[in-house]
Every structure is written in C-alpha cells, then in structure tokens.
N, C-alpha and C positions, 0 to 999 in steps of 0.2 A: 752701269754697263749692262746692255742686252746680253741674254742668254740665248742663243738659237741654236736647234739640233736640225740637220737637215738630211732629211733619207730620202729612201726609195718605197712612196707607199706602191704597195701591189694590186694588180687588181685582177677578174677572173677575164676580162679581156683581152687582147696582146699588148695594149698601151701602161705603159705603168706611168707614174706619174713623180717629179723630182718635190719634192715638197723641202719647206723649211717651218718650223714651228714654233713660238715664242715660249718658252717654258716657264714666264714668271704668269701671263695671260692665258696660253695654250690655242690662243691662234695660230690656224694652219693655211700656208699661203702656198700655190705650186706657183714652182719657180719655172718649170717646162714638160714637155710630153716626150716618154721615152721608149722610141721604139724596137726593141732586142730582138735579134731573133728569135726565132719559134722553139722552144725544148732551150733557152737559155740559162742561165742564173748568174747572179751578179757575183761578181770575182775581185776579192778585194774589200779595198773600201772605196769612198769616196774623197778627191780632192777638189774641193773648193775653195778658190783665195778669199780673203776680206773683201776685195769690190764686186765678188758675186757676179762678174761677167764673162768667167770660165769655166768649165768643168771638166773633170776627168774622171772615165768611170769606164771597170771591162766589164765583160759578160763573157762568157766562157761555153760552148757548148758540150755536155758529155756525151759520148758513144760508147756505150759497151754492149758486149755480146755476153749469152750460157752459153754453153755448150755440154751438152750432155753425153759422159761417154760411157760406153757399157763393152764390157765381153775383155778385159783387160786386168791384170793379177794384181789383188791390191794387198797382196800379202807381206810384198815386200817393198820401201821405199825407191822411188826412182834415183836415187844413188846409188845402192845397191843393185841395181836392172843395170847400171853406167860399168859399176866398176867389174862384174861380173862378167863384161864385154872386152876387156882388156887383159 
C-alpha cells in the first residue's frame, strides 16, 4: 500500500500549487494550479477521494481594522460606565 500526503505547497506568487507526495520515495507530483484570492488563506483542510478526480478546499479572507482611541476614562471598566447609567 502507497503512502501519499497531498497539500498545498505555497508559493510567493498568487498561484499556489495542489501537490501530492509519495512518502516511501518523496516524489512530488502537482496535481493542479490554484488560484485564491489575493490576502486569502487556506481554511480547513483538504478533501480528496481515492480517485483523485475531486477536490474540496476553502480559502477564507480576513478583514480587520485598529482603531485607536484616545481622550476617554480608562479608570473605570465599561461595565461600570453601563451601570452608572442606570
């Protein structure tokens, strides 16, 4: 029985590349080109059947924001600012 591990090699490109690897030999064969959007990362793992004529794979993109706030009383918790209110 073959041993094969099949990822996602990276590259500094926008194409990444689906590879599968023989791990008794350490031949590495790409099985497709994969193109994610821009500022993606891969989300999950990968599903691959045995006939290797499918794939399922997400990519996710993050958005966050700082925001910097200043001039505001940090002496007391915003609980206490809430209940102070009432």
């Amino acid at each position: 029985m073959r041993s094969i591990l099949t990822g996602i090699r990276r590259r500094k490109t926008p194409f990444q590349r689906l590879v599968s690897i023989d791990v008794k030999s350490g031949v590495e064969k790409q099985l497709a080109t994969l193109d994610p959007p821009p500022d993606s990362i891969l989300a999950g793992r990968i599903s691959l059947p045995p006939d290797g004529n499918r794939l399922a794979v997400s990519f996710v993109r993050q958005h966050g924001k700082i925001y910097m706030l200043e001039g505001f009383d940090e002496s007391t918790s915003w609980l206490d600012r809430l209940i102070r209110r009432f």
